[in-house]
Backbone of each chain as ProteinMPNN parsed JSONL, in Angstrom:
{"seq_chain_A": "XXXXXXXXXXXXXXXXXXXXXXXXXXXXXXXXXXXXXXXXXXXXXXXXXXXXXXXXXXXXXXXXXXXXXXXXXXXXXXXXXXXXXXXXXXXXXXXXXXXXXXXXXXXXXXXXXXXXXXXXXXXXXXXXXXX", "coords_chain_A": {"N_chain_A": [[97.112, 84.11, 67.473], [99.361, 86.401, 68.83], [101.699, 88.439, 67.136], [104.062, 89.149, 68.056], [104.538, 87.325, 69.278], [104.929, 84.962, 67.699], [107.27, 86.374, 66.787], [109.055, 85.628, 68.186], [108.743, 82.732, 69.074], [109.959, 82.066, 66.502], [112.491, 83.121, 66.707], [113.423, 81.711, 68.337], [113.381, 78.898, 67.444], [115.229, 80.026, 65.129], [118.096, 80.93, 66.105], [120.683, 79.086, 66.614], [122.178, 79.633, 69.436], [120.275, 81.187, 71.718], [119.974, 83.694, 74.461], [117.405, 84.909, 76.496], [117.379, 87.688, 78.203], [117.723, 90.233, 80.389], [118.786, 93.067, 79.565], [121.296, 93.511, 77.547], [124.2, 91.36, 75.799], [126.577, 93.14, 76.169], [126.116, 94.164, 78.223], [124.439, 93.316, 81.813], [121.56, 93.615, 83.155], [120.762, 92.117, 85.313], [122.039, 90.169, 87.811], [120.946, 87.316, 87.87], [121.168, 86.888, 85.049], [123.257, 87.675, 83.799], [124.734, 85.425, 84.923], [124.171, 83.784, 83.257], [125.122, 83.655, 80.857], [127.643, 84.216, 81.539], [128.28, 81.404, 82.089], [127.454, 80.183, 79.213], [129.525, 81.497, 78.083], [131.862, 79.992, 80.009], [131.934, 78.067, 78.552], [132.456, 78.53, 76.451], [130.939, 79.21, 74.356], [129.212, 80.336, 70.956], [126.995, 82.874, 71.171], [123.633, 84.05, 70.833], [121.803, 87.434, 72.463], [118.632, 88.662, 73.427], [117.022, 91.055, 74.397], [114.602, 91.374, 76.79], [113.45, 93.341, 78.507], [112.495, 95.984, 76.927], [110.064, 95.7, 76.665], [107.554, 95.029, 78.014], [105.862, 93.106, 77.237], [106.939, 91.099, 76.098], [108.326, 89.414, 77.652], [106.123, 88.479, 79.099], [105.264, 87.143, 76.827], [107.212, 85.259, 75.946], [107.202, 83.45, 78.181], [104.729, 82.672, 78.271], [105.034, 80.718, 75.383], [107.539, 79.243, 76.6], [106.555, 77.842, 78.991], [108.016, 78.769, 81.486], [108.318, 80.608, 83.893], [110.205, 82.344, 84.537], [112.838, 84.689, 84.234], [116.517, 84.903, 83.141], [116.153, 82.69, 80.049], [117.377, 80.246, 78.555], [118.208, 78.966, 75.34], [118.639, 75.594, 73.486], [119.132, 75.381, 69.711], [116.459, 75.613, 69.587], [115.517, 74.204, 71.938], [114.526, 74.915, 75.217], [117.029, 75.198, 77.582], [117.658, 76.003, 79.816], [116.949, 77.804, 83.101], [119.21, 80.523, 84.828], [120.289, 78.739, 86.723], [120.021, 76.422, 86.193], [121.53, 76.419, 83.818], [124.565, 77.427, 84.449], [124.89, 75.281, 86.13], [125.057, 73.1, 84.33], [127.141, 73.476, 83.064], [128.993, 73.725, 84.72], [129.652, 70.817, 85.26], [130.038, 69.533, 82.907], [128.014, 69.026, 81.182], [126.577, 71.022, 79.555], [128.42, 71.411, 77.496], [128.279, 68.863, 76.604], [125.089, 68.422, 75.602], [125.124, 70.91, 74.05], [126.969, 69.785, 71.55], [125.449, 67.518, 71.368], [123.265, 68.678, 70.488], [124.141, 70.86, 68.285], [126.182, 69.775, 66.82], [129.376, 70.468, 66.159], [129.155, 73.266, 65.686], [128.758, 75.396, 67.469], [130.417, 76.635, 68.707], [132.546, 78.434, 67.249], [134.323, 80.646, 67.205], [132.944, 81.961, 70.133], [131.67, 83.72, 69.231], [129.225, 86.724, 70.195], [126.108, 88.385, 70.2], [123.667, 90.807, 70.099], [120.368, 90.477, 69.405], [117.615, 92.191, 68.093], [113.986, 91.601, 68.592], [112.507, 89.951, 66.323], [114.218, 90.642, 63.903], [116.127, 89.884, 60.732], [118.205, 87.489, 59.421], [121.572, 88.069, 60.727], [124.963, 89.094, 60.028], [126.78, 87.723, 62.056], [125.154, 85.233, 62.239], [125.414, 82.105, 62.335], [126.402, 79.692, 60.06], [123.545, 77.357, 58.434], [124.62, 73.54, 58.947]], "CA_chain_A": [[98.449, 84.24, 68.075], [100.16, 87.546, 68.338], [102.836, 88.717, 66.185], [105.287, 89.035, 69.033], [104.719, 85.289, 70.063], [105.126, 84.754, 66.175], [108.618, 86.277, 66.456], [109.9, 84.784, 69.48], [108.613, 81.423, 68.666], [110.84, 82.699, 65.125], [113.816, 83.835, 66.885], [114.107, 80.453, 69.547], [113.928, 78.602, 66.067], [116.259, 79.96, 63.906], [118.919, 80.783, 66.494], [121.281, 78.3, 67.68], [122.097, 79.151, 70.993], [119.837, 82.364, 72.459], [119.525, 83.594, 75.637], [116.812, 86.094, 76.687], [117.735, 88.455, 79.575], [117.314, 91.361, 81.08], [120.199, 93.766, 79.208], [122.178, 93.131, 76.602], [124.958, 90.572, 76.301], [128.046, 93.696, 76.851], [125.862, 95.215, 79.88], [122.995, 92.859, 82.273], [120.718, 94.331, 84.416], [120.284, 91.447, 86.382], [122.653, 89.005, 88.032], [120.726, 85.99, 87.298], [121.249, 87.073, 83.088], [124.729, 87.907, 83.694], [125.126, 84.518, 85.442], [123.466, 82.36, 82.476], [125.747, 84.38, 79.861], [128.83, 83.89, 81.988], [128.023, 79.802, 82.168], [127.778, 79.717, 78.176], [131.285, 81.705, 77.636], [133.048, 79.422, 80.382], [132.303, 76.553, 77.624], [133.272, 79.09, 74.671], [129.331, 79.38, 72.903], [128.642, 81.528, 70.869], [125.418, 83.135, 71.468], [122.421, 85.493, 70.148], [120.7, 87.591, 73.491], [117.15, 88.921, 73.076], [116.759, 91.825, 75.763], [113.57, 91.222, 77.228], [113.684, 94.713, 78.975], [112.306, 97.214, 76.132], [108.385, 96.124, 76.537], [107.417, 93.769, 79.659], [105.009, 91.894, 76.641], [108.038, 89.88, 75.635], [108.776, 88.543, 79.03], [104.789, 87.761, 79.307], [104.523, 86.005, 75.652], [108.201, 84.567, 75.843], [106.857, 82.507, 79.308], [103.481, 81.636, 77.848], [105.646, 80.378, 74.673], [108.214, 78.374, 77.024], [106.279, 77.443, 80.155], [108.742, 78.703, 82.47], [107.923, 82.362, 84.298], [111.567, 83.657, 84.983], [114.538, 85.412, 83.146], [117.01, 84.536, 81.875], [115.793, 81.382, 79.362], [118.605, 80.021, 77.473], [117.842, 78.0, 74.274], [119.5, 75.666, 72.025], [118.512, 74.4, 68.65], [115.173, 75.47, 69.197], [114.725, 73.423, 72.986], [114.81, 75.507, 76.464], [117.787, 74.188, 78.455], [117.141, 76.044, 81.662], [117.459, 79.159, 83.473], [120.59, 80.759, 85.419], [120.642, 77.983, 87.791], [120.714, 75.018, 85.114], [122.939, 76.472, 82.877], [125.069, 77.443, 85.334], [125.277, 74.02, 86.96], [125.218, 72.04, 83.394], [128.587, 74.544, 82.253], [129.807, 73.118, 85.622], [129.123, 69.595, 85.22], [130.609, 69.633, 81.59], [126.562, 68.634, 80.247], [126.171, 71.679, 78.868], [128.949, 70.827, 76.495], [127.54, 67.468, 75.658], [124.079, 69.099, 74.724], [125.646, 71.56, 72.766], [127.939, 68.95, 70.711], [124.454, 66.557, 70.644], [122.196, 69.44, 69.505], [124.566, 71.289, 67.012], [127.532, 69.276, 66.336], [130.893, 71.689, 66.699], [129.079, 74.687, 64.851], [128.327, 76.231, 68.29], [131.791, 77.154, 69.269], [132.13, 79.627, 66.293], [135.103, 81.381, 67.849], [132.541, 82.344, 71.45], [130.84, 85.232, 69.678], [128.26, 87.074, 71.005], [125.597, 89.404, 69.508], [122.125, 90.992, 70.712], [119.256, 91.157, 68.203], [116.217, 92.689, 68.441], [113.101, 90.954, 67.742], [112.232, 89.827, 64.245], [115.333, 90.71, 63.063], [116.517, 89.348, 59.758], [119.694, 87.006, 59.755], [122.685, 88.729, 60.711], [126.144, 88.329, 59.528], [127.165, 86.714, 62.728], [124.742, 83.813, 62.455], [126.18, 80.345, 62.074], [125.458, 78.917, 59.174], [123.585, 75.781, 58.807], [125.32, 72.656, 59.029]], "C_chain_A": [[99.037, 85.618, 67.761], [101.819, 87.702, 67.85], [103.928, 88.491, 66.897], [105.569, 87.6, 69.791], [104.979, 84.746, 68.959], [106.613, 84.988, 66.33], [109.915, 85.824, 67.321], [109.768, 83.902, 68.95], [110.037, 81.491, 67.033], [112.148, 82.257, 65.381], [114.536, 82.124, 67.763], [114.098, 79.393, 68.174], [114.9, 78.681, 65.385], [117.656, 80.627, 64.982], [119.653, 79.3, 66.669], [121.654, 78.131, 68.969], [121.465, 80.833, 71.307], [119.73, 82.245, 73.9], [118.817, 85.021, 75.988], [116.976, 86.35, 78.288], [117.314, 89.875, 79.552], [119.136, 92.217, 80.8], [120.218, 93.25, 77.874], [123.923, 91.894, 76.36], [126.3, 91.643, 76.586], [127.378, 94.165, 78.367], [124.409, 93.979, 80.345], [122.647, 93.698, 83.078], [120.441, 93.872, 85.444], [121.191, 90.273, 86.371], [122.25, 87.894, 87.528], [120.665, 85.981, 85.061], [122.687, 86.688, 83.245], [125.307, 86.256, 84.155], [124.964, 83.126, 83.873], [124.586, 82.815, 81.221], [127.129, 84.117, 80.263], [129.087, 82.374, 81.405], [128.56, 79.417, 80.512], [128.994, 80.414, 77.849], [132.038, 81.041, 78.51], [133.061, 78.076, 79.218], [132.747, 77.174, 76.255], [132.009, 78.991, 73.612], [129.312, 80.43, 72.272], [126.97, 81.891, 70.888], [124.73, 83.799, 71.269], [121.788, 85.878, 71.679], [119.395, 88.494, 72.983], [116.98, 89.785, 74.431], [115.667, 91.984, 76.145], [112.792, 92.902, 77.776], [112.606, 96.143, 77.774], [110.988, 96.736, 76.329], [108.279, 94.724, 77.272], [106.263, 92.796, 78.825], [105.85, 90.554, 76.315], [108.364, 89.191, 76.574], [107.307, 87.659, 78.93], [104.604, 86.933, 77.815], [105.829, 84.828, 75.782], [107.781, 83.182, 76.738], [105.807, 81.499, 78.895], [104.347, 80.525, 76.352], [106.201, 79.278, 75.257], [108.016, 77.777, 78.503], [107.11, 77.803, 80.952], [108.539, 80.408, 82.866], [109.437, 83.148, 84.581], [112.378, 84.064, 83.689], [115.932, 85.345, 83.638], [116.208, 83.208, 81.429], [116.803, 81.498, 78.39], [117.321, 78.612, 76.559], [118.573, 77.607, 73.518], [118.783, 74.752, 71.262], [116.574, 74.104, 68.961], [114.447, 74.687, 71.296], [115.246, 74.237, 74.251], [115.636, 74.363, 77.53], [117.661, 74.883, 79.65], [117.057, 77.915, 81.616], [119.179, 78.858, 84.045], [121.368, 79.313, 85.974], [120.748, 76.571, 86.746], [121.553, 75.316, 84.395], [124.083, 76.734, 83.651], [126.145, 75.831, 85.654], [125.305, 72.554, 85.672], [126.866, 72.523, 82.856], [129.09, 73.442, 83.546], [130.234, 71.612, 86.098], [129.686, 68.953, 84.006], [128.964, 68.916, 80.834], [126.681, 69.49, 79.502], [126.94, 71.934, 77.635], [127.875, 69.92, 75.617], [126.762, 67.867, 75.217], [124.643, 69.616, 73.507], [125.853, 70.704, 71.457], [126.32, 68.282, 70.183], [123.741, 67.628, 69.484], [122.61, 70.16, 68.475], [125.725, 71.145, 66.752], [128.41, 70.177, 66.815], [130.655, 73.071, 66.377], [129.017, 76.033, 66.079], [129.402, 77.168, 68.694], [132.537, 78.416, 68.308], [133.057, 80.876, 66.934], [134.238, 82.02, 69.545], [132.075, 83.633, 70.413], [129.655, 85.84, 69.984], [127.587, 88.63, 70.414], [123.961, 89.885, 70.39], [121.417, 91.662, 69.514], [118.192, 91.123, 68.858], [115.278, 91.666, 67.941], [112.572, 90.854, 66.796], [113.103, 90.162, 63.368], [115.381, 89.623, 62.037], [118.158, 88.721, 60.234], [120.511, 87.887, 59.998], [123.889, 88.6, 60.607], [127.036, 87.47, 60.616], [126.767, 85.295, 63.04], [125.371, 82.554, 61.923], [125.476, 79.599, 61.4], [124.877, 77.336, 59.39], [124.663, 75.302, 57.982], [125.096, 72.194, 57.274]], "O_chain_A": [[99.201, 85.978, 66.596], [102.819, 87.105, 68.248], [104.777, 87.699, 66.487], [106.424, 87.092, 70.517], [105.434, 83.628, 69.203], [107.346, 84.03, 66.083], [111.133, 85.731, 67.171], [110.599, 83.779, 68.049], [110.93, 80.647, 66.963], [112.825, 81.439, 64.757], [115.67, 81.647, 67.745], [115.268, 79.095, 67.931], [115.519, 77.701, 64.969], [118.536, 80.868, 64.155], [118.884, 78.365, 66.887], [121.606, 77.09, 69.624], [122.282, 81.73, 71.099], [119.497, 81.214, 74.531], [119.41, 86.089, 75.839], [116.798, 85.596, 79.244], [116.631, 90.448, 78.703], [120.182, 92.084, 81.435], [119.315, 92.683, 77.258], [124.682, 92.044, 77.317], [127.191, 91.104, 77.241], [128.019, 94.444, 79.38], [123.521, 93.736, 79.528], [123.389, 94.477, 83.676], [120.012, 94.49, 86.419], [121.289, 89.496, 85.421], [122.999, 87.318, 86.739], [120.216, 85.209, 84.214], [123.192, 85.62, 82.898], [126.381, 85.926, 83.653], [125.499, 82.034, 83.678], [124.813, 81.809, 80.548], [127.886, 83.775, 79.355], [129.878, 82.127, 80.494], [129.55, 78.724, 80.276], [129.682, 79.694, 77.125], [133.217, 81.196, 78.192], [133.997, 77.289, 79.079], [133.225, 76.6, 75.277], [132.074, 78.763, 72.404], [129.384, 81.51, 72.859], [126.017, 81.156, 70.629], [125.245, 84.852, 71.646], [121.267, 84.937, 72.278], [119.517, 88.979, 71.859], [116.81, 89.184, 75.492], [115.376, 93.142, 75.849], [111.734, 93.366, 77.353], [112.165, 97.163, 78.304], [110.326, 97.743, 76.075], [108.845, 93.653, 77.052], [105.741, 91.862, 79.435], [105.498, 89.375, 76.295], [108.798, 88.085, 76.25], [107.287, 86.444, 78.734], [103.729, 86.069, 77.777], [105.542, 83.632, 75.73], [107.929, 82.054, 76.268], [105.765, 80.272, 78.985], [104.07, 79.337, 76.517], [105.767, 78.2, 74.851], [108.951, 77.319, 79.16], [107.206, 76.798, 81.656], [108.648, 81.283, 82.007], [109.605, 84.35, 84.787], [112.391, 83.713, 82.509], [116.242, 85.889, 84.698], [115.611, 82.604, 82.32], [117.074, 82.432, 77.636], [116.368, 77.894, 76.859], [119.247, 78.345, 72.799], [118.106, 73.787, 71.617], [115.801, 73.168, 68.76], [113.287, 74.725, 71.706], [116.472, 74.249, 74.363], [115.265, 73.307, 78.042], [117.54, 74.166, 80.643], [117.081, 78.798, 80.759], [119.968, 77.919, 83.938], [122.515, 78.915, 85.77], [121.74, 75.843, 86.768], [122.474, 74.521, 84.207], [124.885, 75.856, 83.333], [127.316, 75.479, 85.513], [125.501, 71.374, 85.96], [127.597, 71.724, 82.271], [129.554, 72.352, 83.212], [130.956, 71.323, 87.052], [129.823, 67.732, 84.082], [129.12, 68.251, 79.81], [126.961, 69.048, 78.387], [126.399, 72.561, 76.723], [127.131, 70.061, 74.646], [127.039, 68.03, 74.029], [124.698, 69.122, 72.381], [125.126, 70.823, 70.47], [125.928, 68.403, 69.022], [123.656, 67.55, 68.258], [121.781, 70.323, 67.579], [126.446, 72.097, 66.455], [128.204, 70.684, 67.918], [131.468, 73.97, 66.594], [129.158, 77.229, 65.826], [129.206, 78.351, 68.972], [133.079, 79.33, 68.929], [132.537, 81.973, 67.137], [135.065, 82.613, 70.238], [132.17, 84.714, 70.994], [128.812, 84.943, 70.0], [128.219, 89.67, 70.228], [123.373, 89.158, 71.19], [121.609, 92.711, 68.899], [117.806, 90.428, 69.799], [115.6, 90.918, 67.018], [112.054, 91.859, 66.309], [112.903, 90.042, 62.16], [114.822, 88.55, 62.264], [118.978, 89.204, 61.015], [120.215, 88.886, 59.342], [124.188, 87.643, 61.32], [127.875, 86.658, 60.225], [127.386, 84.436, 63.669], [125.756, 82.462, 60.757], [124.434, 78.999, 61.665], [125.347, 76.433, 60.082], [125.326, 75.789, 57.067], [125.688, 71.218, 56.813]]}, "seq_chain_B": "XXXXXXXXXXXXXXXXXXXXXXXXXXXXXXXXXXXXXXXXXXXXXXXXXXXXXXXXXXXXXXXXXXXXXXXXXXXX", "coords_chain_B": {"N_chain_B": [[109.224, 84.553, 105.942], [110.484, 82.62, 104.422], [109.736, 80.558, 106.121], [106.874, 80.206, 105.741], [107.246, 79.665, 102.881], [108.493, 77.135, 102.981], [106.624, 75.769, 103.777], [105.006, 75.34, 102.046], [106.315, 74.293, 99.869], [107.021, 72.026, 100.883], [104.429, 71.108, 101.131], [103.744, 70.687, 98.199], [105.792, 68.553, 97.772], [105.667, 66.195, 99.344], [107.179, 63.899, 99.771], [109.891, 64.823, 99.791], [113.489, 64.759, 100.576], [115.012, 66.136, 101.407], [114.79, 69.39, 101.81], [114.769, 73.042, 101.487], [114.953, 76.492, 102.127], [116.287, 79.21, 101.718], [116.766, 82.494, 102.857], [118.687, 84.844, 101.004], [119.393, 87.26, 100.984], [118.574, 88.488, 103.677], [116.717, 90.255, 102.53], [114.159, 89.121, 102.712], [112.91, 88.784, 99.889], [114.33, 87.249, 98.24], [115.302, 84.297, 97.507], [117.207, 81.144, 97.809], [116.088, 78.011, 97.103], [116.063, 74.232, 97.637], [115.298, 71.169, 97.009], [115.19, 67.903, 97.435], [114.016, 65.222, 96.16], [112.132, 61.809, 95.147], [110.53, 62.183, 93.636], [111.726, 63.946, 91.551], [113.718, 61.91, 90.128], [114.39, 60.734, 86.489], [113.369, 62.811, 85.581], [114.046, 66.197, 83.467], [116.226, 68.561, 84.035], [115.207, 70.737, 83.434], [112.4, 70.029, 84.0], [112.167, 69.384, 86.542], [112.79, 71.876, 87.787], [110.507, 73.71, 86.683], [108.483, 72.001, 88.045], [108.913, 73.037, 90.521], [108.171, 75.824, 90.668], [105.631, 75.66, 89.892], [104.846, 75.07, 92.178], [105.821, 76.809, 93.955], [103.793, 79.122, 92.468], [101.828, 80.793, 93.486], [103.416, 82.942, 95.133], [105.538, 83.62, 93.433], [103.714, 84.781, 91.717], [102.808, 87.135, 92.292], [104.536, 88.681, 93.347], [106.052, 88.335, 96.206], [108.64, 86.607, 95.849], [110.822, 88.13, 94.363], [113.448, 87.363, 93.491], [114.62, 83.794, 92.753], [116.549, 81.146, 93.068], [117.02, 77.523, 92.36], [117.885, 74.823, 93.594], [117.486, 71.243, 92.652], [117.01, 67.856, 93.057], [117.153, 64.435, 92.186], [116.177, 61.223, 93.791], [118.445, 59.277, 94.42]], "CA_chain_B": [[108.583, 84.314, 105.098], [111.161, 81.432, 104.182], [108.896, 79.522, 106.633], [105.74, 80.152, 104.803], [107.426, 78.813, 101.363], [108.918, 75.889, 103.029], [105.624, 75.045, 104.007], [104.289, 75.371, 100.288], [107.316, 73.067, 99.173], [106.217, 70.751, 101.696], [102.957, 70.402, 100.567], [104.015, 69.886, 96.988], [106.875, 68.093, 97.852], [105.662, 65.593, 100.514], [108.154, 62.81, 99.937], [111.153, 65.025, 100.464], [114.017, 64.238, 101.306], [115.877, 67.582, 101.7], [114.009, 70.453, 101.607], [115.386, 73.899, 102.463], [114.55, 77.917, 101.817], [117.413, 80.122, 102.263], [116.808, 84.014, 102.178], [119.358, 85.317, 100.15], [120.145, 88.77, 101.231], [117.737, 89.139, 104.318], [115.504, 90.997, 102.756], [112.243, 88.717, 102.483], [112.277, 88.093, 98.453], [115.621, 86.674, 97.543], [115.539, 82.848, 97.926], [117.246, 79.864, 97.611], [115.608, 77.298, 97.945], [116.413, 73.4, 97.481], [114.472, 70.293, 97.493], [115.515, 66.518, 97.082], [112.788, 64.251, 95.957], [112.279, 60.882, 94.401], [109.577, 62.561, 92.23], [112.796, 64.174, 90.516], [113.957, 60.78, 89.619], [113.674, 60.78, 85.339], [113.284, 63.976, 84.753], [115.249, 66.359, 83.027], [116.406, 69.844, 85.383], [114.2, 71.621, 83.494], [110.787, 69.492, 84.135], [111.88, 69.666, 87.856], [112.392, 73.092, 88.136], [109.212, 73.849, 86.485], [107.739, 71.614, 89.284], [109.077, 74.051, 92.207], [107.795, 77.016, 90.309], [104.434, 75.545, 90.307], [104.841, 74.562, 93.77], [105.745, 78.415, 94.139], [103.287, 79.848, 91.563], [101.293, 82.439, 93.989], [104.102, 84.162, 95.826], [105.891, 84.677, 92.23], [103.02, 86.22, 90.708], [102.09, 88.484, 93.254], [105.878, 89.59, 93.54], [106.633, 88.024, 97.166], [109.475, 86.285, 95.105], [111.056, 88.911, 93.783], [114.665, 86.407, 92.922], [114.341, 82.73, 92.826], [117.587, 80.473, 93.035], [116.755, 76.352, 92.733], [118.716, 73.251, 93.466], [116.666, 69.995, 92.801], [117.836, 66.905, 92.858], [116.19, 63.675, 92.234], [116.887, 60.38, 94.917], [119.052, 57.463, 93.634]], "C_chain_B": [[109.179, 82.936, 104.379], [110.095, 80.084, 104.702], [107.577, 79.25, 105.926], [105.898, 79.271, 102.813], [107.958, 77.454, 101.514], [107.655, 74.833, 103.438], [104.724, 74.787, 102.956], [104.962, 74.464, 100.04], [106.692, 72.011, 99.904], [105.499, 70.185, 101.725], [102.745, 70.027, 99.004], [105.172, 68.551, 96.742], [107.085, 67.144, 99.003], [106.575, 64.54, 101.197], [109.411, 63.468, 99.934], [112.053, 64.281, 101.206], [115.036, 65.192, 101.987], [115.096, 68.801, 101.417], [114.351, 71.336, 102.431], [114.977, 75.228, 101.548], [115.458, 78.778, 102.305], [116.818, 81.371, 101.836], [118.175, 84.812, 102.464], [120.011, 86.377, 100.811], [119.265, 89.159, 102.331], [116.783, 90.021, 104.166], [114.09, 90.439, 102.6], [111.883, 88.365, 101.43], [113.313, 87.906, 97.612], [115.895, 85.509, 97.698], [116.221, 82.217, 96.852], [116.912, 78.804, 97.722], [116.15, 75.296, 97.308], [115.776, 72.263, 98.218], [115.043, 69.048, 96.504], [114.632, 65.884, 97.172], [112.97, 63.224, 94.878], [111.762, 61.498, 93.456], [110.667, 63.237, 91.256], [113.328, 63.126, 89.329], [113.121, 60.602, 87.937], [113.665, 61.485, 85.237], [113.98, 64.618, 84.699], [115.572, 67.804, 84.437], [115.41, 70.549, 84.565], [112.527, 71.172, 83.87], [110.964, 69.519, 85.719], [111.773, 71.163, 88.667], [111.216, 73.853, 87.617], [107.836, 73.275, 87.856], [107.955, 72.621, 90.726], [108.611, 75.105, 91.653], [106.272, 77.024, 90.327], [104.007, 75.482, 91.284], [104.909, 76.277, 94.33], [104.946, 79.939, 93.349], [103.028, 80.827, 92.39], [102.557, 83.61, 94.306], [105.524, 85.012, 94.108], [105.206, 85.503, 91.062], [102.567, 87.21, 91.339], [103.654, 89.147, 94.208], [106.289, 89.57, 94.572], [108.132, 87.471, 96.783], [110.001, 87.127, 94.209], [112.023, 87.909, 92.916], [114.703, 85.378, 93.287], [115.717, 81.638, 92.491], [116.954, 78.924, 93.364], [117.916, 75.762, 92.633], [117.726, 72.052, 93.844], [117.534, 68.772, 92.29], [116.795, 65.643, 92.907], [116.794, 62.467, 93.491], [117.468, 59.333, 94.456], [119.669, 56.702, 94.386]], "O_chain_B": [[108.38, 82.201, 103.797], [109.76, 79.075, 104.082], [107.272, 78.111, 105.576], [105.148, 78.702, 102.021], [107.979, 76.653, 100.58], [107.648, 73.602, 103.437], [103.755, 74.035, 103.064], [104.294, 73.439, 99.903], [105.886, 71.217, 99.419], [105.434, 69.023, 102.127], [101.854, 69.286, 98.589], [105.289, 67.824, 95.755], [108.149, 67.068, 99.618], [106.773, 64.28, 102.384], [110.311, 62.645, 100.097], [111.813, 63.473, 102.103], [115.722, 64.93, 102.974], [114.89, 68.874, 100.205], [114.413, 71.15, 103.647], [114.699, 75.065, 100.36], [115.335, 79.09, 103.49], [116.38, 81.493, 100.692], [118.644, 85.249, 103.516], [121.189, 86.29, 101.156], [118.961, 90.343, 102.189], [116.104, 90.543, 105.051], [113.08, 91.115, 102.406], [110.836, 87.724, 101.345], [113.317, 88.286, 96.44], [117.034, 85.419, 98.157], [116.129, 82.39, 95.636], [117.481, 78.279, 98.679], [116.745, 75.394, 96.235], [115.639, 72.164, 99.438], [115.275, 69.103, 95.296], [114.171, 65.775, 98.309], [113.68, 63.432, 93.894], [112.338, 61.5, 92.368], [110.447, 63.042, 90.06], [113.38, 63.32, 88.114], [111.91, 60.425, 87.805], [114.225, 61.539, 84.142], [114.922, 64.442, 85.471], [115.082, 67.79, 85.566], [114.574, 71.075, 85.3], [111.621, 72.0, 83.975], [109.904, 69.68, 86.324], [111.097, 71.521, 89.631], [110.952, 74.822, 88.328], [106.84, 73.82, 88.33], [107.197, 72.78, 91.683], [108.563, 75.835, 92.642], [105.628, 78.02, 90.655], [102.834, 75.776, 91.511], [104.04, 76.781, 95.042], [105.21, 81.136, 93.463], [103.751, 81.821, 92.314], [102.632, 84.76, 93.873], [106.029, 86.111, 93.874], [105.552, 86.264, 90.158], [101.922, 88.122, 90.822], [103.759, 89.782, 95.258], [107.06, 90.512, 94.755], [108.98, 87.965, 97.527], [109.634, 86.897, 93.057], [111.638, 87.574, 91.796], [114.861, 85.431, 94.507], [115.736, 81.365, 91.29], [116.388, 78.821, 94.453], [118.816, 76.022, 91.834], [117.256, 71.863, 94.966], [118.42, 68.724, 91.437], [115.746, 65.741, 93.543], [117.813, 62.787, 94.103], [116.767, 58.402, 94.061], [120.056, 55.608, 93.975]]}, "name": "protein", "num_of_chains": 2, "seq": "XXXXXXXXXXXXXXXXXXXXXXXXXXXXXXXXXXXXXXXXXXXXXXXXXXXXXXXXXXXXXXXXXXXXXXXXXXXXXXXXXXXXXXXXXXXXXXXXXXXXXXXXXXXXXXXXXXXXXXXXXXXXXXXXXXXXXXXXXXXXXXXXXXXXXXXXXXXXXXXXXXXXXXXXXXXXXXXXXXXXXXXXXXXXXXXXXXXXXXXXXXXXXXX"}
């Protein structure tokens, strides 16, 4: 297994709510990011993004990793809840609450903030502690 | 080219009950596309949209699909 499927597999782990896109969470590059990033601040998440963008291996190990070939992939608590178009339409639906609440109690809400780490990063002082 | 992917859905997707391919912005690799099937029925949105992506594997690895918009729905 390569290292970079080592630190993804890592990163969708020890986050609570990530979402890998194309950009960064202040700037996307691509509507369907910007759309999945919108979805989790109309419910108030906070969220870690993972910019896929700096080496086109991370898109190709991230997919083989989470069976699904597009970008954005949101994750929480470790389980892929969709792309654009499910998160999207679970924010709109009020599910993507309920998940949240099931998969990490109230910790998610964490005032809505929003950070972008690189891969393999070490904790960072915005992570949400465990429960 | 809409026609060519609705005819892919179609053949993964025989029991349809809605099945549709919108292009997006007229240019040929911006779809929407949307398919209602019992086979939805049970599963979660992500195990069905995985199913239309398989159903659409060639034309998104060979970059006919440039942007991919789903709505699946199961039949109840």
């Amino acid at each position: 297994m390569s290292e970079l499927r080592e630190q993804i597999r890592e990163t969708i782990e020890r986050e609570p709510v990530v979402a890998f896109v194309k950009g960064t969470h202040e700037q996307a590059y691509c509507g369907n990011s910007e759309r999945a990033m919108q979805a989790l601040r109309a419910v108030g998440a906070s969220f870690a993004a993972v910019d896929v963008l700096p080496d086109p291996a991370i898109r190709q190990e991230l997919s083989a990793v989470s069976n699904w070939p597009t970008i954005p992939q949101v994750f929480v608590a470790g389980e892929l809840i969709g792309g654009a178009d499910i998160v999207q339409e679970l924010a709109a639906s009020g599910e993507l609450e309920a998940k949240l609440d099931e998969k990490l109690g109230g910790e998610w809400r964490n005032g809505g903030a929003e950070h972008t780490i690189p891969l393999g990063a070490p904790a960072n002082p915005f992570r949400i502690a465990p429960g | 080219m809409s026609t060519a992917l609705e005819a892919q859905l179609q053949q993964a997707f025989p029991d349809a009950r809605e099945l549709s391919v919108v292009d997006r912005t007229g240019g040929g690799d911006h779809f929407h596309v949307t398919v209602v099937s019992p086979r939805f029925n049970d599963l979660s949105l992500v195990e069905q949209h995985r199913l239309v992506y398989d159903a659409l594997a060639a034309p998104l690895d060979d970059g006919t699909i440039h942007e991919l918009r789903i709505t699946t729905r199961g039949e109840t």
